[in-house]
C-alpha positions in Angstrom: 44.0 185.2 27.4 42.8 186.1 31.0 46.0 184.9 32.6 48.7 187.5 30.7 45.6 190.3 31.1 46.0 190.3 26.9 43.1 190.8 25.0 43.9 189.1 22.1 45.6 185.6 20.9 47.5 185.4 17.9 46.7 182.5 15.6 50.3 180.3 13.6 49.9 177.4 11.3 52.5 174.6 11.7 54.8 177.0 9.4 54.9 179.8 11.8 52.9 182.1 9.5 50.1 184.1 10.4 46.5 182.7 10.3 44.8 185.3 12.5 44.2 187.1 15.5 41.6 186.3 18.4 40.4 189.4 20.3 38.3 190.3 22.8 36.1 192.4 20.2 35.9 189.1 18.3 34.3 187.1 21.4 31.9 190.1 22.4 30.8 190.4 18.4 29.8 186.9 18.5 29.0 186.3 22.1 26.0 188.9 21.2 24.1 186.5 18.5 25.2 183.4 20.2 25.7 183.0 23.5 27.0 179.2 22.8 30.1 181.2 21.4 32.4 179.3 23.8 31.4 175.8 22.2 32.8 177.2 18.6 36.2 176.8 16.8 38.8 180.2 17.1 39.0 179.2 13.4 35.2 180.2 13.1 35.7 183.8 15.5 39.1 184.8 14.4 39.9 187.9 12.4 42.0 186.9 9.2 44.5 189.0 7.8 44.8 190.7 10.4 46.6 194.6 10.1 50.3 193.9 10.9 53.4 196.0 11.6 57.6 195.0 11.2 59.4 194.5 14.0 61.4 197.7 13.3 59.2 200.0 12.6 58.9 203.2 14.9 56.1 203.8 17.9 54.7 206.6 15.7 54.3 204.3 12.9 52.7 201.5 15.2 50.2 204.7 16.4 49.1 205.6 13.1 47.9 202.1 12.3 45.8 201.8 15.4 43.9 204.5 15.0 44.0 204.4 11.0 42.6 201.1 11.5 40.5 201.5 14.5 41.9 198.3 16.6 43.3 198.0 20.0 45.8 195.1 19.2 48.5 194.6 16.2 50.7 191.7 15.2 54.2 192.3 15.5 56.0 190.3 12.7 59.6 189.8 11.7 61.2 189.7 8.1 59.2 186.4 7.4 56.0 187.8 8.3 56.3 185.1 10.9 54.7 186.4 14.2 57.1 187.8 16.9 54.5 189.8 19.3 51.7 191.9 19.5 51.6 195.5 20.6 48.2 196.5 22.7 47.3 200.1 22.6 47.2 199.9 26.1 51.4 199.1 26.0 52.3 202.2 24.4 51.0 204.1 27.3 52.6 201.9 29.8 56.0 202.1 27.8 55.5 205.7 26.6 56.6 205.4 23.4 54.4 207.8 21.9 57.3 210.5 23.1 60.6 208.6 23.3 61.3 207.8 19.6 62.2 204.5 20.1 61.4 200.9 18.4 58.8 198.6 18.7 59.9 196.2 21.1 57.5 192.6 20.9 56.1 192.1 24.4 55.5 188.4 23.6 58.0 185.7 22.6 57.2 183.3 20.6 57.0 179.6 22.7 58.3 176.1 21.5 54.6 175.5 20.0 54.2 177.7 16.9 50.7 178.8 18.2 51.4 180.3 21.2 52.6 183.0 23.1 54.5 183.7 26.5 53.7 186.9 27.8 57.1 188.6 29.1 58.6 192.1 28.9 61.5 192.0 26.6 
């Protein structure tokens, strides 16, 4: 996570289908009962189910579920509910989307292993 300055890490299975999401508000929640945190399974820490948004769905939209839901990070997925990027709050201001009307736009691709992500503009 600390080499693409992202603050979460979005968990596949094998099929491409969301399992999770690993934030930084996950590792401080447990890191505070058990400094051994670092020795423990994502599986253990992660978030399941996490709150989710469609690829096409308008900035204002992607807005109202942050603060709705009170996170900092949401999955991007496409028509299969397959993963496609994530959207940090902290991209919206960089991209200003709040005023310009425009899609979502994934910030991540998806890489050749289903659990991972390449950070890159798109």
């Amino acid at each position: 996570m600390t080499s693409v300055r992202a603050g979460a890490a979005v968990v596949a299975g094998e099929d491409r289908q969301l399992l999770g999401i690993f934030t930084h508000g996950d590792f401080a929640r447990h890191f505070q009962s058990d400094p051994k945190v670092g020795e423990r399974l994502v599986a253990d820490l992660m978030t399941l189910n996490p709150v989710t948004v469609h690829k096409d769905k308008l900035a204002v939209e992607v807005l109202k579920l942050l603060e709705t839901h009170r996170i900092d990070d949401l999955v991007v997925v496409d028509d299969d509910k397959v993963p496609v990027g994530v959207v940090d709050s902290q991209d919206l201001t960089l991209l200003e989307v709040a005023l310009s009307g425009c899609r979502v736009r994934a910030p991540f691709s998806l890489n050749s292993q289903p659990s991972t992500f390449n950070y890159g503009r798109s």
